[in-house]
PAZAPA-4460 file (N, C-alpha, C; in steps of 0.05 Angstrom, whole numbers, plus 32768, in hexadecimal, padded with zeros to 4 digits):
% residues 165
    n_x    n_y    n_z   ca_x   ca_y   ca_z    c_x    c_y    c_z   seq   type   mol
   8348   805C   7F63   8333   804C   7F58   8328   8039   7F6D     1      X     A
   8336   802C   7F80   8329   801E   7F8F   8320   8025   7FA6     2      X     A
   8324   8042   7FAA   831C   8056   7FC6   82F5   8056   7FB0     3      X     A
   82FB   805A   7F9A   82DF   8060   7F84   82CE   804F   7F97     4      X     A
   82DB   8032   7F86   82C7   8019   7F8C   82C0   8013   7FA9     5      X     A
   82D7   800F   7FBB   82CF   8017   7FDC   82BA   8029   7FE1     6      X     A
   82B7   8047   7FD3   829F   8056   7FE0   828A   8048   7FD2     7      X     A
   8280   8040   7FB9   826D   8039   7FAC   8266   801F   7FB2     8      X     A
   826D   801B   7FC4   8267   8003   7FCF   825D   7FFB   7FE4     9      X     A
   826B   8010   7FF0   8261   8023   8011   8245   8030   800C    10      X     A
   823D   803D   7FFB   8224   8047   7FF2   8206   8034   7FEA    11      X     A
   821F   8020   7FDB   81FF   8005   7FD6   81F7   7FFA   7FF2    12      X     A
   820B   7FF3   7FFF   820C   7FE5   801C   81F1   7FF7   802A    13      X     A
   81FD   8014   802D   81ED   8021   803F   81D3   8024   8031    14      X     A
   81CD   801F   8017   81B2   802A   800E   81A0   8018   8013    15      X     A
   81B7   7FFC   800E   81A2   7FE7   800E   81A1   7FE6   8032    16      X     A
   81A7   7FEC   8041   819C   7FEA   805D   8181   7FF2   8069    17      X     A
   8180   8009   8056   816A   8020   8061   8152   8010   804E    18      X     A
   815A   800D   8037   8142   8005   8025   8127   7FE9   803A    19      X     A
   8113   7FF2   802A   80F8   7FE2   8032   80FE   7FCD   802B    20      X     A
   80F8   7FB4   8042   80FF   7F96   8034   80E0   7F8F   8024    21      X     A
   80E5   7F86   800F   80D6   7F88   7FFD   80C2   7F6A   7FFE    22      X     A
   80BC   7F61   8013   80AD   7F48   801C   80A3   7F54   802F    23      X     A
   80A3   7F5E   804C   80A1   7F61   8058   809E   7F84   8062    24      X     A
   808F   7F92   806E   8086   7FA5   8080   80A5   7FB2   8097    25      X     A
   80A6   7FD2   8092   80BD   7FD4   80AF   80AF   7FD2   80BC    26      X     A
   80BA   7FDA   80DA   80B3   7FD9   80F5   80A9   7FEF   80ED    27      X     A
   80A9   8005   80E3   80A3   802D   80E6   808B   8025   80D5    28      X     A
   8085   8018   80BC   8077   8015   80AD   8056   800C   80C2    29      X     A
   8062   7FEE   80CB   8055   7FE1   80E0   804A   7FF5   80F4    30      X     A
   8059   8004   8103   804C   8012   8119   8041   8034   8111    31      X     A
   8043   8033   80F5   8034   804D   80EE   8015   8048   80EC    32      X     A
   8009   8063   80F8   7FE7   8064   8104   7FDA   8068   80F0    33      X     A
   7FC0   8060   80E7   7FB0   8065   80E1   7F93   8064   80DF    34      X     A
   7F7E   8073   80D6   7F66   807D   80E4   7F50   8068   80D1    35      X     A
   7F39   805D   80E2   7F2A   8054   80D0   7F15   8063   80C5    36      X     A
   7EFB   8061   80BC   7EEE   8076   80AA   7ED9   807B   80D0    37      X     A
   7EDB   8075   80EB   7ECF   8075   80FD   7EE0   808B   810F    38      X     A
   7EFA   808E   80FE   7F11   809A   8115   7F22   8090   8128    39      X     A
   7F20   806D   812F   7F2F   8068   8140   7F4B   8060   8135    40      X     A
   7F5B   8066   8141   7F76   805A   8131   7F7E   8042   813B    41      X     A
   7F92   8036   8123   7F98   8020   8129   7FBB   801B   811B    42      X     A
   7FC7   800E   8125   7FE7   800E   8111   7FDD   8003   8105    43      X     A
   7FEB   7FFE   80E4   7FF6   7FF2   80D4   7FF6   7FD4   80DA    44      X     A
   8004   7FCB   80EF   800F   7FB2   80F4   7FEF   7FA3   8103    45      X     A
   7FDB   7FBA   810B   7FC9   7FA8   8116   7FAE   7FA2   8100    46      X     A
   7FB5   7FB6   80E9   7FA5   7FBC   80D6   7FAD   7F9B   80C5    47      X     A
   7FC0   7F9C   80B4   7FCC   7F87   80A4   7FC8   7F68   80B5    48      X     A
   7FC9   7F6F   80D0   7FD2   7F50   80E0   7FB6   7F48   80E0    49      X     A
   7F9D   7F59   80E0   7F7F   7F4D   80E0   7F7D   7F48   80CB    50      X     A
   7F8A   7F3C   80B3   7F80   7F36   809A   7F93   7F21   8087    51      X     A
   7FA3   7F1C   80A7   7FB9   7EFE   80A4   7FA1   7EE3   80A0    52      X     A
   7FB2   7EDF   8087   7FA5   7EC2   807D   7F95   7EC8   8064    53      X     A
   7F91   7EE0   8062   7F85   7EEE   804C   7F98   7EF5   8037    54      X     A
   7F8E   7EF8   8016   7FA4   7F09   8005   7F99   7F24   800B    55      X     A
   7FA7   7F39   8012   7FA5   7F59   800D   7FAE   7F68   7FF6    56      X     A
   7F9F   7F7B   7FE3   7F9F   7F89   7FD9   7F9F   7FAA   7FE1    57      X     A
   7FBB   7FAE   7FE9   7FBC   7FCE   7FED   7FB7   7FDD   7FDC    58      X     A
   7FA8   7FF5   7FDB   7FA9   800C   7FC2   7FAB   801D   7FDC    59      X     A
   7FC3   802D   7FD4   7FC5   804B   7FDE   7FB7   805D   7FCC    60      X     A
   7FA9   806E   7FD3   7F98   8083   7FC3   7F8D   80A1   7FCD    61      X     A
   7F8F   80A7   7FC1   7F76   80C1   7FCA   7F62   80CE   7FB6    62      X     A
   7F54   80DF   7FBE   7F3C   80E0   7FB5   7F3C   80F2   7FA0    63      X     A
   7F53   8103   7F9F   7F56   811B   7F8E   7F68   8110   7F7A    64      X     A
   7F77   80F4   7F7F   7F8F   80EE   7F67   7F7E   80E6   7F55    65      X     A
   7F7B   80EE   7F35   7F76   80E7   7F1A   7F80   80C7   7F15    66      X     A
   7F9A   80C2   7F1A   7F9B   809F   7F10   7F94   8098   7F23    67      X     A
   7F92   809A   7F3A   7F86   8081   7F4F   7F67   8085   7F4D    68      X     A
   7F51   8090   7F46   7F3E   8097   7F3C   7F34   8082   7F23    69      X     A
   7F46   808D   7F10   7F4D   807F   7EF4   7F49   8064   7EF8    70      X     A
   7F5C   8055   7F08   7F5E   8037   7F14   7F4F   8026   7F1C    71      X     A
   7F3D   8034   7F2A   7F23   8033   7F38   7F11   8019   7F26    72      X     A
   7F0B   801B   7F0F   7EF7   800C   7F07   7F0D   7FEE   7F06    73      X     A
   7F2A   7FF0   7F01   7F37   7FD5   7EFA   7F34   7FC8   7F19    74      X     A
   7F31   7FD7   7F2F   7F3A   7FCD   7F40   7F1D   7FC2   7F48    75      X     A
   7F09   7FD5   7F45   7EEC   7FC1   7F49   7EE9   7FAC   7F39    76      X     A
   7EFA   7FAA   7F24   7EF5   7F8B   7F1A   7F0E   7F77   7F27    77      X     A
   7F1C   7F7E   7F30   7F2E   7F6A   7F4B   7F1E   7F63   7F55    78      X     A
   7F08   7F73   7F63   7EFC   7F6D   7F85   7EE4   7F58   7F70    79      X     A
   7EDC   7F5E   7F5A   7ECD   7F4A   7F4F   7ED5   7F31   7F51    80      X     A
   7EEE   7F32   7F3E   7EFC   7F0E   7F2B   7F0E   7F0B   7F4C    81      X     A
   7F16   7F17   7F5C   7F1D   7F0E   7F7C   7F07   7F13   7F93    82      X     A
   7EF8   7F10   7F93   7EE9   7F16   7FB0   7EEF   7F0E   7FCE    83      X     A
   7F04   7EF4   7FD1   7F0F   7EF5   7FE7   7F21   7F02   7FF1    84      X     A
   7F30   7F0C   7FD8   7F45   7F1F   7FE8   7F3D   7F39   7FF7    85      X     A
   7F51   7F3F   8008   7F41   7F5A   800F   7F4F   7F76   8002    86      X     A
   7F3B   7F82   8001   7F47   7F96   7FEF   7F43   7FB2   800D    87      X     A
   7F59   7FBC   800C   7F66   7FD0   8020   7F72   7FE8   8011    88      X     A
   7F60   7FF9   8016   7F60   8022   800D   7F71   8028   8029    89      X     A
   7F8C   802D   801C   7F92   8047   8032   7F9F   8065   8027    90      X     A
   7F86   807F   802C   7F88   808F   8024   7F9F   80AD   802B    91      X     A
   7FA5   80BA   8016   7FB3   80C9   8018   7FA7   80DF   8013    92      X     A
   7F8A   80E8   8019   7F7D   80FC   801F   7F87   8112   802C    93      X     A
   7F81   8125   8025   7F8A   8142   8034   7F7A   8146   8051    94      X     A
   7F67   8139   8052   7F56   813C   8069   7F3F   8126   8071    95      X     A
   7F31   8123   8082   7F29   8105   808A   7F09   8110   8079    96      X     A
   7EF3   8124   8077   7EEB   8128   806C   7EE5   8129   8048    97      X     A
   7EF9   812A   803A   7F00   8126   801D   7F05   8109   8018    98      X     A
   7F0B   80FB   8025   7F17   80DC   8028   7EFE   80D2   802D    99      X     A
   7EE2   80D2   803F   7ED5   80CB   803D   7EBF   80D4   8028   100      X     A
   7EBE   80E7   8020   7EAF   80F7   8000   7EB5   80E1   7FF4   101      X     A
   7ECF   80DD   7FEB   7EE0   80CC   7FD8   7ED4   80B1   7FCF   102      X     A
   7ED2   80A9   7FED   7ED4   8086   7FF0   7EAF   8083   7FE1   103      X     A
   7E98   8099   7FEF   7E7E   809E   7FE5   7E82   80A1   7FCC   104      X     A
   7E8F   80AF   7FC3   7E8A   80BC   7FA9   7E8E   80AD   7F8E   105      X     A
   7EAA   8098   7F99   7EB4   807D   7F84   7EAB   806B   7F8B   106      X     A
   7E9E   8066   7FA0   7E8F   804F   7F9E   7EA2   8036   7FA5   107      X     A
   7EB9   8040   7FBD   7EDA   8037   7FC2   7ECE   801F   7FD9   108      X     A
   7EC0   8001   7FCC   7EBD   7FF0   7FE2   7EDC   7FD6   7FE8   109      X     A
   7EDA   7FD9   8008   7EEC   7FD0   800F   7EF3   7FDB   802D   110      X     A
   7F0F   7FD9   803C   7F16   7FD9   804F   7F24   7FF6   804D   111      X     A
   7F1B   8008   8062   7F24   8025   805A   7F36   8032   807B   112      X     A
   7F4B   8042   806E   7F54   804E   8083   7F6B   8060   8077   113      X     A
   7F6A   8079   808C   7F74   8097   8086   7F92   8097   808C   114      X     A
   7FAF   809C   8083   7FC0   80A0   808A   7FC5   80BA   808F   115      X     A
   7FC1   80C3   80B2   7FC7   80E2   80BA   7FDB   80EB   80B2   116      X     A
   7FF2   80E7   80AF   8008   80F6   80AF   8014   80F8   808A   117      X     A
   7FFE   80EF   807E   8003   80E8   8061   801B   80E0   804E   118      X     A
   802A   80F1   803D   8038   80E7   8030   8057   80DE   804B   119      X     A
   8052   80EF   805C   806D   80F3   806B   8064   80D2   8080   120      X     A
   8057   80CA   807F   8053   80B6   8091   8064   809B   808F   121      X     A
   806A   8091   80A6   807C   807C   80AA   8080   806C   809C   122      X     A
   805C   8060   8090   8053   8049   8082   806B   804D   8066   123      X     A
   8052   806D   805A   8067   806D   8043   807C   8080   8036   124      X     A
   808B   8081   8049   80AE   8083   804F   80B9   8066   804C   125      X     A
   80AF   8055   8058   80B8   803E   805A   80B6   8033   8037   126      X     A
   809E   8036   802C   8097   801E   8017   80A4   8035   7FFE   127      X     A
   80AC   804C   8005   80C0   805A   7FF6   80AD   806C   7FDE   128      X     A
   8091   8070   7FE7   8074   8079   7FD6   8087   8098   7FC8   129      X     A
   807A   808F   7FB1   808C   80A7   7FA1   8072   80B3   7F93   130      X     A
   805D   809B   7F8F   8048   809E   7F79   8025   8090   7F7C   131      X     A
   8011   80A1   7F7E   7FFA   8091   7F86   7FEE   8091   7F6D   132      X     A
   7FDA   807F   7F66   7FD9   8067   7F7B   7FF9   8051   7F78   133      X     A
   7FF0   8042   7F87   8001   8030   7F8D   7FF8   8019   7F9C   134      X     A
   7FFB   8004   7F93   7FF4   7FE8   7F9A   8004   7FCA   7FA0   135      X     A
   7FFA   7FCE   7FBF   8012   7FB0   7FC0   7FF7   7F9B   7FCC   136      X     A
   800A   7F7F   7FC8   7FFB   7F6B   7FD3   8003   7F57   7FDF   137      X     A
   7FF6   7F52   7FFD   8008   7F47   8010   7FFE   7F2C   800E   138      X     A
   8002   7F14   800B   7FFA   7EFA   800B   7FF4   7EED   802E   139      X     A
   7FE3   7EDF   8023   7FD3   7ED0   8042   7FE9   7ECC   8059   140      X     A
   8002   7EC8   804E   8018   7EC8   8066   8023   7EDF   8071   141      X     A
   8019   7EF9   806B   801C   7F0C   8074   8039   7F1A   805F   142      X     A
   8047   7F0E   804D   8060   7F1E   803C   804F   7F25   8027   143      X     A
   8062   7F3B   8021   805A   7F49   800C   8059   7F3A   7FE9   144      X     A
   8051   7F3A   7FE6   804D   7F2E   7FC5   8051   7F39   7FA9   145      X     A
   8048   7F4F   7FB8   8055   7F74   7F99   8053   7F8B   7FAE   146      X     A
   806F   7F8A   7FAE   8074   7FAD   7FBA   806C   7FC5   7FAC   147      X     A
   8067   7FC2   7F93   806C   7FD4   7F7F   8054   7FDB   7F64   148      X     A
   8044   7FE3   7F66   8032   7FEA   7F43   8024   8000   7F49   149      X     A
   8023   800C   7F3E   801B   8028   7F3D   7FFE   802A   7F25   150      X     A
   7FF8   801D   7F1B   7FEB   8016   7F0B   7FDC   7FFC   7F15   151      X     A
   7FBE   8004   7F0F   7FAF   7FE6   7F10   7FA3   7FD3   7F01   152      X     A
   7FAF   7FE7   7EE5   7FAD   7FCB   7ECD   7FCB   7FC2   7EC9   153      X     A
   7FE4   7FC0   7EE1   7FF8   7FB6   7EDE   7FEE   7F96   7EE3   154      X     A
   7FF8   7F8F   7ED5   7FF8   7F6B   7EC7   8009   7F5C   7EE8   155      X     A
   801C   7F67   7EF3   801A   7F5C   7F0E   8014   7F60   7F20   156      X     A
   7FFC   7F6F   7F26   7FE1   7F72   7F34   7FD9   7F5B   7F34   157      X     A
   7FCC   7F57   7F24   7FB9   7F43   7F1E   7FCD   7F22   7F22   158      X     A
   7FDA   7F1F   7F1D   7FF2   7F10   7F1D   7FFD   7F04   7F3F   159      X     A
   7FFD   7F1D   7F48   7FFE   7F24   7F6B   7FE3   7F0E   7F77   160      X     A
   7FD3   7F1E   7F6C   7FB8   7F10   7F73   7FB1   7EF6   7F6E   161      X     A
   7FB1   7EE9   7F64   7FAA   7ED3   7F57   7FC0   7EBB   7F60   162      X     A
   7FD3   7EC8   7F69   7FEF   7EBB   7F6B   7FE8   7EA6   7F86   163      X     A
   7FED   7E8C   7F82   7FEB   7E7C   7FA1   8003   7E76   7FAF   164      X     A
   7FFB   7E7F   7FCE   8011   7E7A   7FDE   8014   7E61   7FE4   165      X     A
***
C-alpha cells in the first residue's frame, strides 16, 4: 500500500512539473515562430512583449472551425464594449492562403498571425490546446489572466476582460 501511494505521488510530482504554469508563458511557448499576414516572422515572446501594458485577448482559430466562426459575432462585441484591449488572432489554418480568405471573409479585425507548425507547435503543446477556439487573456503586466475558455460567451471571458490589474 505505501509502495501505491509513493508511485502516485511520484506521478503528481512529475505531471505537475511538465504542466503550463498557468500565469505565465514557457520558454518553448515564448520562442515559438510565427508569421504575420506580410510573412515576416516573429516569436511569440516578441509578439506578446509589444503589447506589454496592454490587456490581450487571445483567440486561437481557424477559418474552417464551425465554433470559432460561431464566436465570431460575441467576440466583435468584446472589441466593441473593450476597445482598448487588443484583440490577437492566432491562426491554425492549414495554409497561409485560407487564413487570409478567412480573416477577409469574417471580417476578423484585429492583430493577426499564422502558426507554421500548427497544432504540433511549441506555443500550443505548451498551453496544452486540445480544442479551438480557445481564448486566454494576458493582463497589462504581461500574466496570464484565463488560460482557459473555449467558448466566447463563457462568462469569464468577459470577466478576464473587464477585470483591473
Amino acid at each position: 500500500m505505501r509502495k501505491h501511494i509513493v508511485f502516485l505521488l511520484l506521478i503528481v510530482l512529475v505531471a505537475c512539473t511538465k504542466a503550463q504554469d498557468k500565469t505565465h508563458f514557457s520558454k518553448k511557448a515564448l520562442g515559438d515562430v510565427m508569421l504575420d499576414t506580410e510573412g515576416n516572422e516573429f516569436t511569440f515572446a516578441k509578439i506578446i512583449n509589444s503589447y506589454k501594458g496592454k490587456k490581450v485577448i487571445i483567440d486561437i482559430w481557424a477559418s474552417w472551425c464551425g465554433d470559432c466562426i460561431a464566436g465570431m459575432p460575441r467576440v466583435k462585441e468584446l472589441q466593441e464594449t473593450y476597445p482598448d484591449a487588443i484583440y490577437l488572432f492566432l491562426s491554425l489554418d492549414k495554409d497561409i492562403a485560407s487564413w487570409k480568405k478567412g480573416i477577409k471573409k469574417y471580417k476578423v479585425a484585429g492583430e493577426h498571425y499564422f502558426i507554421p507548425n500548427g497544432w504540433r507547435s511549441d506555443f500550443n503543446k505548451s498551453i496544452d490546446l486540445d480544442w479551438i477556439p480557445r481564448y486566454i487573456v494576458v493582463n497589462p503586466s504581461g500574466e496570464i489572466s484565463l488560460f482557459k475558455a473555449t467558448k466566447a460567451i463563457d462568462p469569464n471571458l468577459e470577466e478576464s476582460i473587464k477585470e483591473k490589474v
